[in-house]
Biotite code that builds the C-alpha atoms (Angstrom):
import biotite.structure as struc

atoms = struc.array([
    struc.Atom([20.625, -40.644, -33.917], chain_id="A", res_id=1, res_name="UNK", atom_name="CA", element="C"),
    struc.Atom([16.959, -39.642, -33.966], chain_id="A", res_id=2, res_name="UNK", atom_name="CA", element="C"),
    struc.Atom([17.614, -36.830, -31.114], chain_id="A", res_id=3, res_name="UNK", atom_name="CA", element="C"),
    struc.Atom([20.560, -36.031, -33.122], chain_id="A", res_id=4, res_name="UNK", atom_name="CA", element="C"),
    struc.Atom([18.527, -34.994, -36.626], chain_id="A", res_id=5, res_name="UNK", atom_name="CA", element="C"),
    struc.Atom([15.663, -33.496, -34.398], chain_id="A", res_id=6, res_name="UNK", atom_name="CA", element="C"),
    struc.Atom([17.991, -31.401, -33.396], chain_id="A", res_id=7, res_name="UNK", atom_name="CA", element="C"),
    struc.Atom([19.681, -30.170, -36.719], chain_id="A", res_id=8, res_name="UNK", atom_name="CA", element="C"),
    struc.Atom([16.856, -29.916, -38.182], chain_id="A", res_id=9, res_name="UNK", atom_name="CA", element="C"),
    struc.Atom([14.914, -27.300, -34.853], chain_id="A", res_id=10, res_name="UNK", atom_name="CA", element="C"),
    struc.Atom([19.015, -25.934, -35.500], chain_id="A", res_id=11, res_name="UNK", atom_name="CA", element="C"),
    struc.Atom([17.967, -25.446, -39.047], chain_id="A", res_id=12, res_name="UNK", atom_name="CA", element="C"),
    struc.Atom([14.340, -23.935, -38.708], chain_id="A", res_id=13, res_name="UNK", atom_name="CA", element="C"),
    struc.Atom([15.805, -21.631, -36.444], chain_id="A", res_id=14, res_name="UNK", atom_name="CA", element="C"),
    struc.Atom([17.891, -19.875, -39.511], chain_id="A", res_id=15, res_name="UNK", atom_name="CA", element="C"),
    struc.Atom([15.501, -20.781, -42.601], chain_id="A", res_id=16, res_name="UNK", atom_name="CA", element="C"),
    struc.Atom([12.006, -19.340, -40.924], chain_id="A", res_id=17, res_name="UNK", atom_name="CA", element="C"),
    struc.Atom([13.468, -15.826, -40.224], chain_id="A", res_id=18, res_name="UNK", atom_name="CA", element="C"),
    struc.Atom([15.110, -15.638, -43.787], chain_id="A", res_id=19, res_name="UNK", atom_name="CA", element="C"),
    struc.Atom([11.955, -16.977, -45.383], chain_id="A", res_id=20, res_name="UNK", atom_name="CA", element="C"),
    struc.Atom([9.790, -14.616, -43.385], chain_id="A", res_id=21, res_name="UNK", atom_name="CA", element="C"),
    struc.Atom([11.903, -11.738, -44.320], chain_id="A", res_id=22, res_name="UNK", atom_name="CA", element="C"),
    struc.Atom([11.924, -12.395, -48.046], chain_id="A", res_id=23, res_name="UNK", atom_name="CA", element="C"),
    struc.Atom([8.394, -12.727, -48.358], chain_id="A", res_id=24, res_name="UNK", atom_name="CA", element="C"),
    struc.Atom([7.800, -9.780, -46.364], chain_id="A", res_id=25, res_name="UNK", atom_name="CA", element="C"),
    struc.Atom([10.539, -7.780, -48.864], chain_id="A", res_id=26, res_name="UNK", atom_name="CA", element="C"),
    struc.Atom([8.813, -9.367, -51.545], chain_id="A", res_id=27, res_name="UNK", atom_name="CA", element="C"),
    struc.Atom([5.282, -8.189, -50.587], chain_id="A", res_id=28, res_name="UNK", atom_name="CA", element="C"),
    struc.Atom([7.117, -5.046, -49.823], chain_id="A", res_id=29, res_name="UNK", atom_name="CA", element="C"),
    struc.Atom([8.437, -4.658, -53.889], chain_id="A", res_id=30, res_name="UNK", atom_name="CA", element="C"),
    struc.Atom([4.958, -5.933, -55.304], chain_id="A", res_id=31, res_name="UNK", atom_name="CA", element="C"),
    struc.Atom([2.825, -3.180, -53.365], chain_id="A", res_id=32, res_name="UNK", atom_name="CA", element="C"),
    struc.Atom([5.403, -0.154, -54.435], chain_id="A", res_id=33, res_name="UNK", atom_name="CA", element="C"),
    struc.Atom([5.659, -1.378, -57.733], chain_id="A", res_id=34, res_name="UNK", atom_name="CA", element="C"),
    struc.Atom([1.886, -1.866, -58.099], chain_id="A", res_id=35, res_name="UNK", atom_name="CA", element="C"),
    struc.Atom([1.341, 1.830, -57.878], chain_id="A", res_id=36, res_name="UNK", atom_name="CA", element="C"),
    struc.Atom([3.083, 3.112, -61.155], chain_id="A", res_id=37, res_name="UNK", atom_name="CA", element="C"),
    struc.Atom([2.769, -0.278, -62.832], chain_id="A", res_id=38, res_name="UNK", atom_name="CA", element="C"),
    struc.Atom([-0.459, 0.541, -64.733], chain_id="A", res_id=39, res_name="UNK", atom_name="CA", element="C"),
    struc.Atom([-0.020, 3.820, -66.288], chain_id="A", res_id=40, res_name="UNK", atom_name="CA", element="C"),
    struc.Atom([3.861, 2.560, -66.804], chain_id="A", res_id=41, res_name="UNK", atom_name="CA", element="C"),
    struc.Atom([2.884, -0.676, -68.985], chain_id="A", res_id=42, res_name="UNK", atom_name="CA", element="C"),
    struc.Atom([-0.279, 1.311, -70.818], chain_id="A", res_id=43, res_name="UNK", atom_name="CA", element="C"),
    struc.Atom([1.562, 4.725, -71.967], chain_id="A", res_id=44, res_name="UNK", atom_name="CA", element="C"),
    struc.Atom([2.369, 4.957, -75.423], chain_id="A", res_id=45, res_name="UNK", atom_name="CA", element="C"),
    struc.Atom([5.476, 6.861, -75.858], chain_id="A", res_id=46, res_name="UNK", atom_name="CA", element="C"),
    struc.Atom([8.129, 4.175, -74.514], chain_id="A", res_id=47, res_name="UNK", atom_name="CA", element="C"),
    struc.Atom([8.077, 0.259, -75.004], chain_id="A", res_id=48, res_name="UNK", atom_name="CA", element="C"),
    struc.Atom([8.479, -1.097, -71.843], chain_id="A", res_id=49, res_name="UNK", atom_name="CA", element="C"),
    struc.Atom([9.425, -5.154, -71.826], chain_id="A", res_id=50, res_name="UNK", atom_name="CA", element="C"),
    struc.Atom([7.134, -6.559, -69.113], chain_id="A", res_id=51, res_name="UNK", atom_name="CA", element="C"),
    struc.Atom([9.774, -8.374, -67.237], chain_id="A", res_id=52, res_name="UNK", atom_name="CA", element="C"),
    struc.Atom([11.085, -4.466, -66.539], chain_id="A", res_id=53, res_name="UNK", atom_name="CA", element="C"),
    struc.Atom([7.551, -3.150, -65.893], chain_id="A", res_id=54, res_name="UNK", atom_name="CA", element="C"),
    struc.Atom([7.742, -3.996, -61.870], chain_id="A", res_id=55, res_name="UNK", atom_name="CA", element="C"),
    struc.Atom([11.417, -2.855, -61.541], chain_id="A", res_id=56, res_name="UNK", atom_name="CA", element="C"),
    struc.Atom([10.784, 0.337, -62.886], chain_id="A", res_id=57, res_name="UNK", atom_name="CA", element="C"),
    struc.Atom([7.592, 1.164, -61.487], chain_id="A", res_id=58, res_name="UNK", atom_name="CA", element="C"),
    struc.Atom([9.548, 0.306, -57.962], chain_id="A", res_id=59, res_name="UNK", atom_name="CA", element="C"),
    struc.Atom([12.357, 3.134, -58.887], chain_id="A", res_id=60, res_name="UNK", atom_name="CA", element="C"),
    struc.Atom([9.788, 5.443, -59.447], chain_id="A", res_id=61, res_name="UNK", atom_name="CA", element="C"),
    struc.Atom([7.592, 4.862, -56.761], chain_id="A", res_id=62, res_name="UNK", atom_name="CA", element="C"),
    struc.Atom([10.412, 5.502, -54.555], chain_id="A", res_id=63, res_name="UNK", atom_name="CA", element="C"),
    struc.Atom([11.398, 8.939, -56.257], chain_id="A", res_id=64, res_name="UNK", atom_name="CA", element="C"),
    struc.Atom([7.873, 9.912, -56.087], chain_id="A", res_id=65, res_name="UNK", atom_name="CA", element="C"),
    struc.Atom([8.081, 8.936, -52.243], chain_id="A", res_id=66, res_name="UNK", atom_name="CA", element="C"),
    struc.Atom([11.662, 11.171, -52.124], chain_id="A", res_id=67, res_name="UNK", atom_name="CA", element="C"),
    struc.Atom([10.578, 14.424, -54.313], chain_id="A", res_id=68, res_name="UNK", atom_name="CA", element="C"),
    struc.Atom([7.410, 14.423, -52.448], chain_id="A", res_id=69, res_name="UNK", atom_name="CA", element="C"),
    struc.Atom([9.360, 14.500, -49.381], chain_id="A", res_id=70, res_name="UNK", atom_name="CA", element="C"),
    struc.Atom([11.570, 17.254, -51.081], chain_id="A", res_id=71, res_name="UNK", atom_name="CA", element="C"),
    struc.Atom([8.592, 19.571, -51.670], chain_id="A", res_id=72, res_name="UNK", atom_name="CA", element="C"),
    struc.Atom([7.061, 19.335, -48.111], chain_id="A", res_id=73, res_name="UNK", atom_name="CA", element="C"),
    struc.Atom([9.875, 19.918, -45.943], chain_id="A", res_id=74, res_name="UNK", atom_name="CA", element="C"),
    struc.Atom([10.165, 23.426, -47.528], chain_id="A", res_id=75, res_name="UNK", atom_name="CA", element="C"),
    struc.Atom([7.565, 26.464, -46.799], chain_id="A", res_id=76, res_name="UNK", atom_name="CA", element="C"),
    struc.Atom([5.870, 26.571, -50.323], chain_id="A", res_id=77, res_name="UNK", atom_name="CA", element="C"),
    struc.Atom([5.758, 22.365, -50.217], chain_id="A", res_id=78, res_name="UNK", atom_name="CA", element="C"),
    struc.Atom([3.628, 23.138, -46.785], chain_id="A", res_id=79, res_name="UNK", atom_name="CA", element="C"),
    struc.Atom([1.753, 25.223, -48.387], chain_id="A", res_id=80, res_name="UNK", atom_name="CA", element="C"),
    struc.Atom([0.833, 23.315, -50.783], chain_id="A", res_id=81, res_name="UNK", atom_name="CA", element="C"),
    struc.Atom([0.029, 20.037, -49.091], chain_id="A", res_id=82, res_name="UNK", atom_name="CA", element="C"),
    struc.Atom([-2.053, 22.356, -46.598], chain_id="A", res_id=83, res_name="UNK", atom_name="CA", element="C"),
    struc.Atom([-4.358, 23.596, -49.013], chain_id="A", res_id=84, res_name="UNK", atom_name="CA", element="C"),
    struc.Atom([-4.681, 19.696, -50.264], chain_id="A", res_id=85, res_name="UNK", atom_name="CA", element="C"),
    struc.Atom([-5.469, 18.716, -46.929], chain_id="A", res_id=86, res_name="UNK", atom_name="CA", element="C"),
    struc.Atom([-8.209, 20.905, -46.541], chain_id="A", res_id=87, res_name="UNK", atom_name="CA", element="C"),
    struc.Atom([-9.369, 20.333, -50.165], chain_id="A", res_id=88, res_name="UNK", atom_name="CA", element="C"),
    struc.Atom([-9.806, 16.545, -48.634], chain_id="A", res_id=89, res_name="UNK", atom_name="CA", element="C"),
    struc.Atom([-11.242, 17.317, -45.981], chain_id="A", res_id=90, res_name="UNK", atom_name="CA", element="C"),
    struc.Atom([-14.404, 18.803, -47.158], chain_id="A", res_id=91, res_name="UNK", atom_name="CA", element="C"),
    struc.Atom([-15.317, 15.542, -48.918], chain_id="A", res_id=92, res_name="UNK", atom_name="CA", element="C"),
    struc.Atom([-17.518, 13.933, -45.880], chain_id="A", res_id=93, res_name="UNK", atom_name="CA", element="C"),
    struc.Atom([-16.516, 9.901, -46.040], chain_id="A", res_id=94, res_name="UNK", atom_name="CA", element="C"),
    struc.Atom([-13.044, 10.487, -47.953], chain_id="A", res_id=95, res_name="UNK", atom_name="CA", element="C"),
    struc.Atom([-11.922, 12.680, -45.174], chain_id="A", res_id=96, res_name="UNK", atom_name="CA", element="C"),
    struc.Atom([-12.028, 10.333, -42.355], chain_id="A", res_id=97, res_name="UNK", atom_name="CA", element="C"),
    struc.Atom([-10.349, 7.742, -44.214], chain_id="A", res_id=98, res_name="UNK", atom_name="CA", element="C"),
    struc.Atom([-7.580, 9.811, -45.390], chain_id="A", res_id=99, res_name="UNK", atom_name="CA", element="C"),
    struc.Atom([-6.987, 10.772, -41.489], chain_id="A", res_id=100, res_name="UNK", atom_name="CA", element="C"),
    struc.Atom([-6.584, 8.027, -40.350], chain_id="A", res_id=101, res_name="UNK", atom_name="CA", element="C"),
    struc.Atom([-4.916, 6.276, -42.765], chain_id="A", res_id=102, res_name="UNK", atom_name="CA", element="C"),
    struc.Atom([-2.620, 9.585, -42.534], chain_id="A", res_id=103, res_name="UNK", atom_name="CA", element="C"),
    struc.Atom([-2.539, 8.999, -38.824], chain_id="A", res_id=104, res_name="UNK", atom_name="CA", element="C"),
    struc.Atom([-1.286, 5.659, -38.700], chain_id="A", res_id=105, res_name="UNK", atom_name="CA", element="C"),
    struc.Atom([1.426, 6.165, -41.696], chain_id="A", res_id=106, res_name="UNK", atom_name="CA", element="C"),
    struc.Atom([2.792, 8.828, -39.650], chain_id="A", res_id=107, res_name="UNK", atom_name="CA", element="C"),
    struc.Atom([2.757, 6.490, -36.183], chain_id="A", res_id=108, res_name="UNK", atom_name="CA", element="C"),
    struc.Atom([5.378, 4.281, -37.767], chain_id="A", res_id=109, res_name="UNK", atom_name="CA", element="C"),
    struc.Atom([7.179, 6.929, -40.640], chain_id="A", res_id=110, res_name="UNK", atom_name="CA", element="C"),
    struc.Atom([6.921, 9.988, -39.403], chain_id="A", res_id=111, res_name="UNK", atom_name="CA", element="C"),
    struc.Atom([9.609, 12.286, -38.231], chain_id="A", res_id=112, res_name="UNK", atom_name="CA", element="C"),
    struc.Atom([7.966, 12.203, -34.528], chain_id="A", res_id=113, res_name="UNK", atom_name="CA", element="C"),
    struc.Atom([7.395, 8.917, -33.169], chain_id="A", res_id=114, res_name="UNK", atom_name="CA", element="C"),
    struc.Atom([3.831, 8.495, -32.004], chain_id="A", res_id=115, res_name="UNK", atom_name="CA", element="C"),
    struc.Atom([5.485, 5.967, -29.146], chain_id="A", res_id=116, res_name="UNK", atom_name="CA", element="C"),
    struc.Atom([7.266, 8.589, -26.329], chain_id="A", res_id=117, res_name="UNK", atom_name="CA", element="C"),
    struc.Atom([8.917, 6.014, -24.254], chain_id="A", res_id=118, res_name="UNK", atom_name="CA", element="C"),
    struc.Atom([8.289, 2.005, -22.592], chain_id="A", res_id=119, res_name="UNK", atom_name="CA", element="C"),
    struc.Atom([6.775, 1.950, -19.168], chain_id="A", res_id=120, res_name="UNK", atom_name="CA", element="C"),
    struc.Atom([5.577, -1.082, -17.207], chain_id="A", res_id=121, res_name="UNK", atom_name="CA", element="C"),
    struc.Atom([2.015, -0.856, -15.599], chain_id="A", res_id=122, res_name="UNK", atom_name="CA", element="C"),
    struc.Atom([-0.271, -3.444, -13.562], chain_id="A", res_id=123, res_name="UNK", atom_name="CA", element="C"),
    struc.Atom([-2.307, -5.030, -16.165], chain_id="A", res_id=124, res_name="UNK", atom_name="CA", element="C"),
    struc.Atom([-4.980, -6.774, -16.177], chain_id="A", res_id=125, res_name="UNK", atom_name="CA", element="C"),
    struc.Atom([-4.650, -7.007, -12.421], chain_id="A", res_id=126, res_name="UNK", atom_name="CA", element="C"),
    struc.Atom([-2.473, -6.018, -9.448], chain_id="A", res_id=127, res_name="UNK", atom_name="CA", element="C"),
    struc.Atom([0.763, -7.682, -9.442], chain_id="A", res_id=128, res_name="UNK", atom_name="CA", element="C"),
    struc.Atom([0.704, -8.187, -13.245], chain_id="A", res_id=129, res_name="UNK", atom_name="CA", element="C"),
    struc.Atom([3.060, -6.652, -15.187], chain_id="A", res_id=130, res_name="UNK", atom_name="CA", element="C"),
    struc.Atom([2.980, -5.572, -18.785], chain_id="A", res_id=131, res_name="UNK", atom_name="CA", element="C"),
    struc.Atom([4.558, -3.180, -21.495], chain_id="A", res_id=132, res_name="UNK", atom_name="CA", element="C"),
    struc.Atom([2.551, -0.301, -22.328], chain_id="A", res_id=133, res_name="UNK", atom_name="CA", element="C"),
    struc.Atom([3.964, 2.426, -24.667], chain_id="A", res_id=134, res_name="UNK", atom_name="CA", element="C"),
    struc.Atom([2.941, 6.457, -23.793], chain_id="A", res_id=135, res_name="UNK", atom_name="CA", element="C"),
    struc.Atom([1.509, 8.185, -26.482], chain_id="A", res_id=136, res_name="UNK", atom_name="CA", element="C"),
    struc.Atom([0.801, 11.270, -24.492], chain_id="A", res_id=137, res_name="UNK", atom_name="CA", element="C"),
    struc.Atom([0.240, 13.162, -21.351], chain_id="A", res_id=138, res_name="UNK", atom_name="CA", element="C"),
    struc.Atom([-2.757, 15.214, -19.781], chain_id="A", res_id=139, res_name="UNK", atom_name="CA", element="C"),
    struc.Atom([-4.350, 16.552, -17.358], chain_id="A", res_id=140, res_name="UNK", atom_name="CA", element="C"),
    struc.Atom([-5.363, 15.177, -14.229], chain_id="A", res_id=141, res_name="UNK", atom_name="CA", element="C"),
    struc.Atom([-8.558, 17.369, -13.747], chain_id="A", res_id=142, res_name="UNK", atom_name="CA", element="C"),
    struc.Atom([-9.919, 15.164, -16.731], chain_id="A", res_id=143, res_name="UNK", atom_name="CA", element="C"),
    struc.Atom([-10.168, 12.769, -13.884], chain_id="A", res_id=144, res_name="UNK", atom_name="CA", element="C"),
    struc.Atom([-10.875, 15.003, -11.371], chain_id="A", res_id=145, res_name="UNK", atom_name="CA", element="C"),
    struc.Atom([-7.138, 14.531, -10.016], chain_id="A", res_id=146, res_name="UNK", atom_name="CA", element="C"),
    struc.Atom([-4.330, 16.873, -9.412], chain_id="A", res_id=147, res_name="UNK", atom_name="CA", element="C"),
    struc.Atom([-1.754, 14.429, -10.956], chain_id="A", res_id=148, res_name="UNK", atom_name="CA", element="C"),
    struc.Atom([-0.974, 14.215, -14.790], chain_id="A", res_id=149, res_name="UNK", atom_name="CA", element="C"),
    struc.Atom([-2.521, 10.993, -16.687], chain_id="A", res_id=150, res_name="UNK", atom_name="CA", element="C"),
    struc.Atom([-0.619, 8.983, -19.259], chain_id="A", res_id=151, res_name="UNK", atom_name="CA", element="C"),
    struc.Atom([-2.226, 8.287, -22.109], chain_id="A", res_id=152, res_name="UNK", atom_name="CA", element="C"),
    struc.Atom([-0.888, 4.242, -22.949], chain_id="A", res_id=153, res_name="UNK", atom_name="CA", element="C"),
    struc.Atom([-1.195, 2.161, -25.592], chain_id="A", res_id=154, res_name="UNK", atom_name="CA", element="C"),
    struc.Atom([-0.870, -1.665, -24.379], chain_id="A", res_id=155, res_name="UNK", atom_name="CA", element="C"),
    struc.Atom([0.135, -3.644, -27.098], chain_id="A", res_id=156, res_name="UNK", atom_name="CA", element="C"),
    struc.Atom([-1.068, -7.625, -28.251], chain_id="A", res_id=157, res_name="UNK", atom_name="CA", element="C"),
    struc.Atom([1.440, -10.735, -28.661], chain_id="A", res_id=158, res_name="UNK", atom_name="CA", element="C"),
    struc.Atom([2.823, -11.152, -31.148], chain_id="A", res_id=159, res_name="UNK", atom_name="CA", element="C"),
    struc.Atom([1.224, -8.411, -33.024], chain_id="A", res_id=160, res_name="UNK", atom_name="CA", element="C"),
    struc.Atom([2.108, -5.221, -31.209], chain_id="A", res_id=161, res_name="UNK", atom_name="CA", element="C"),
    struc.Atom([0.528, -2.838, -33.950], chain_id="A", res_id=162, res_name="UNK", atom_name="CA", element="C"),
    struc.Atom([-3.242, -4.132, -31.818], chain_id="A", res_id=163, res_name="UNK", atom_name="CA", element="C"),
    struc.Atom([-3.969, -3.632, -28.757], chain_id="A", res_id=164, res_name="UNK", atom_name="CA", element="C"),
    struc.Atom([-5.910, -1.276, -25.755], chain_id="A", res_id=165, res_name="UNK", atom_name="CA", element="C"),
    struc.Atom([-5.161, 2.599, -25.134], chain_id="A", res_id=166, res_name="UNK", atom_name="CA", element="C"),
    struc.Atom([-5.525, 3.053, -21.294], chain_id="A", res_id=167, res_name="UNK", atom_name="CA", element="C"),
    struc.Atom([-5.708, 6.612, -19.518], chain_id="A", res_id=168, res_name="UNK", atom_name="CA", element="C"),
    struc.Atom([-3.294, 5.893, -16.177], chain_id="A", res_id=169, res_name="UNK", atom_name="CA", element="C"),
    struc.Atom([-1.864, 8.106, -13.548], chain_id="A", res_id=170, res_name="UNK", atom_name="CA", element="C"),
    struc.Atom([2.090, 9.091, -13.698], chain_id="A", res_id=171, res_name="UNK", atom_name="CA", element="C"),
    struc.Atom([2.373, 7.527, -10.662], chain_id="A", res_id=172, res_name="UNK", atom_name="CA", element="C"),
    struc.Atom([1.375, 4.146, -11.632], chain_id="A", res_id=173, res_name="UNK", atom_name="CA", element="C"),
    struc.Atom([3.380, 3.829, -14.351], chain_id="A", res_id=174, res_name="UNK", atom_name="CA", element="C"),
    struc.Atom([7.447, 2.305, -13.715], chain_id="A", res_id=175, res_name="UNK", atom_name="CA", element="C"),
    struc.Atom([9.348, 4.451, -16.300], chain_id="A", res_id=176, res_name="UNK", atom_name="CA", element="C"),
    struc.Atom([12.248, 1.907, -18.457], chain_id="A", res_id=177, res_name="UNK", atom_name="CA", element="C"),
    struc.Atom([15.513, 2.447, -19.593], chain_id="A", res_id=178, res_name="UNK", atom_name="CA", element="C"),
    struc.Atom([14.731, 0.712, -22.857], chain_id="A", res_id=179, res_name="UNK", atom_name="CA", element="C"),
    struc.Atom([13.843, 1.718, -26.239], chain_id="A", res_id=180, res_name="UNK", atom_name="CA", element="C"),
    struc.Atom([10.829, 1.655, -28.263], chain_id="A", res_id=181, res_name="UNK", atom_name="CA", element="C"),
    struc.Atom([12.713, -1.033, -30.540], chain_id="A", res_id=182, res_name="UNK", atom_name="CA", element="C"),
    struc.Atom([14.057, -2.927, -27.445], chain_id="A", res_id=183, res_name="UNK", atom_name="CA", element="C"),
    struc.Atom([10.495, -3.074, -25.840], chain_id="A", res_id=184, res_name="UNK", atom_name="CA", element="C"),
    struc.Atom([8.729, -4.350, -29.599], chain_id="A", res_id=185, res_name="UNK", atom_name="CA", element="C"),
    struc.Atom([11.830, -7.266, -29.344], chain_id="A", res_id=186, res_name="UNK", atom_name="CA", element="C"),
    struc.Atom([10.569, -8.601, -26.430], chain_id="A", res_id=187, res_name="UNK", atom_name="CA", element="C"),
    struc.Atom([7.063, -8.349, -26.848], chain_id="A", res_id=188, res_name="UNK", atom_name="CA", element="C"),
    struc.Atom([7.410, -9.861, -29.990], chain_id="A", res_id=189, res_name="UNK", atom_name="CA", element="C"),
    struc.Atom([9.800, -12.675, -29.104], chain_id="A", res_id=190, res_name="UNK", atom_name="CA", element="C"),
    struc.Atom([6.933, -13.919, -26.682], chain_id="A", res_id=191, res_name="UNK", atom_name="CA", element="C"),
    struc.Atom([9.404, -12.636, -23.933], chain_id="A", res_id=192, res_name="UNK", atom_name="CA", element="C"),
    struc.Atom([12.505, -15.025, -24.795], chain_id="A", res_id=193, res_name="UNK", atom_name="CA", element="C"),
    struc.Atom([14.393, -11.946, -25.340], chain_id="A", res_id=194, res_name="UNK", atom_name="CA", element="C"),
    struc.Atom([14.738, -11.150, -21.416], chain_id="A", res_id=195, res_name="UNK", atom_name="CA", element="C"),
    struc.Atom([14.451, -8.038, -19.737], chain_id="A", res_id=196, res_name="UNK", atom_name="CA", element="C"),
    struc.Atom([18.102, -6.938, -18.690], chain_id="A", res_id=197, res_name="UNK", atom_name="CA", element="C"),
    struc.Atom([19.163, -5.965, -15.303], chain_id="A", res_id=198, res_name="UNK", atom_name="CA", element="C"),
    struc.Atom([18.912, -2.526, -14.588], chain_id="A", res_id=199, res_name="UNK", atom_name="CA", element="C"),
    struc.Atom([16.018, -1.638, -17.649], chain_id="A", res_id=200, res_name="UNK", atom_name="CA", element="C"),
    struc.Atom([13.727, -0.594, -14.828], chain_id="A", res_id=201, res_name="UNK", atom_name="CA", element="C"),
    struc.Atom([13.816, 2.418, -13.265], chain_id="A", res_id=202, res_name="UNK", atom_name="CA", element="C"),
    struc.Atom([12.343, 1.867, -10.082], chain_id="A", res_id=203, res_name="UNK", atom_name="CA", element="C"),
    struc.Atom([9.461, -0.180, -8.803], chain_id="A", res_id=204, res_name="UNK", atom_name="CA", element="C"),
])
């Protein structure tokens, strides 16, 4: 009976810690959007807002701000625009690199070009040793005094693949994978319980 209700309740766990985990994520999700309208929203003088609606309509908002913004630099005059703010920013010394690279790392997860080109498998930490690595890039060789193009990787951390090392590694030593960003951040993340399938590598 005991083995029985240890197992419901692991059975149970199973469902309730992804749904929890979710929700609170969604929630901190709705609490940070909303927080950026919310002030000037609930101190403006020329509606009554009820407070109760204060975070729900500071959340719509936020998210047409996000959309029309989106509007006006996809065309050329929006480019423009956002070009000559960009360099407005960047002449003010300590606001400048903070703005890049928060700018760099919103667009490594929501921009239109991923910042992750594909999955590979390289020999890490030793030889033998296998582990995901994710190519940002490609150069040169004759960086490194080699006729043979380098990949730049990023090797991500478990379970938090947003951490992790950038390594500089030849073409060659890199096993190209059929799988997807997505399908590569499943596994990592899962602590490997999501297996690799048949057939995801390439060659070794």
């Amino acid at each position: 009976m005991l083995n029985t209700l240890k197992k419901q309740f692991f059975a149970g766990l199973v469902i309730f810690v992804p749904l929890a985990l979710t929700a609170y994520l969604l929630r901190i999700f709705f609490l940070l959007v909303s927080e950026a309208l919310l002030p000037i929203l609930m101190n403006q003088q020329w509606v009554h807002i009820p407070e109760p609606a204060g975070r729900p309509i500071s959340f719509i908002l936020t998210l047409s701000l996000i959309w029309f913004l989106g509007i006006v630099a996809s065309n050329f005059f929006g480019k423009r625009l956002v070009g000559w703010f960009e360099a407005g920013i960047h002449r003010i010394p300590f606001f400048r690199g903070l703005y890049e690279a928060i700018q760099k790392v919103t667009e490594a997860f929501f921009g239109v070009n991923p910042i992750y080109q594909s999955a590979v498998l390289v020999e890490y930490p030793r030889k033998g040793v296998y582990t995901f690595g994710f190519v940002t890039s490609q150069i040169s060789g004759k960086v490194f005094q080699s006729e043979e193009p380098h990949y730049c990787v990023f090797i991500p951390t478990v379970p938090n693949p947003t951490s992790g090392i950038l390594l500089y590694i030849a073409q060659s030593e890199t096993i190209p994978l059929t799988l997807s960003i997505e399908e590569a951040a499943k596994i990592l993340v899962s602590h490997g319980y999501v297996p690799i399938q048949e057939g995801a590598v390439k060659r070794i």
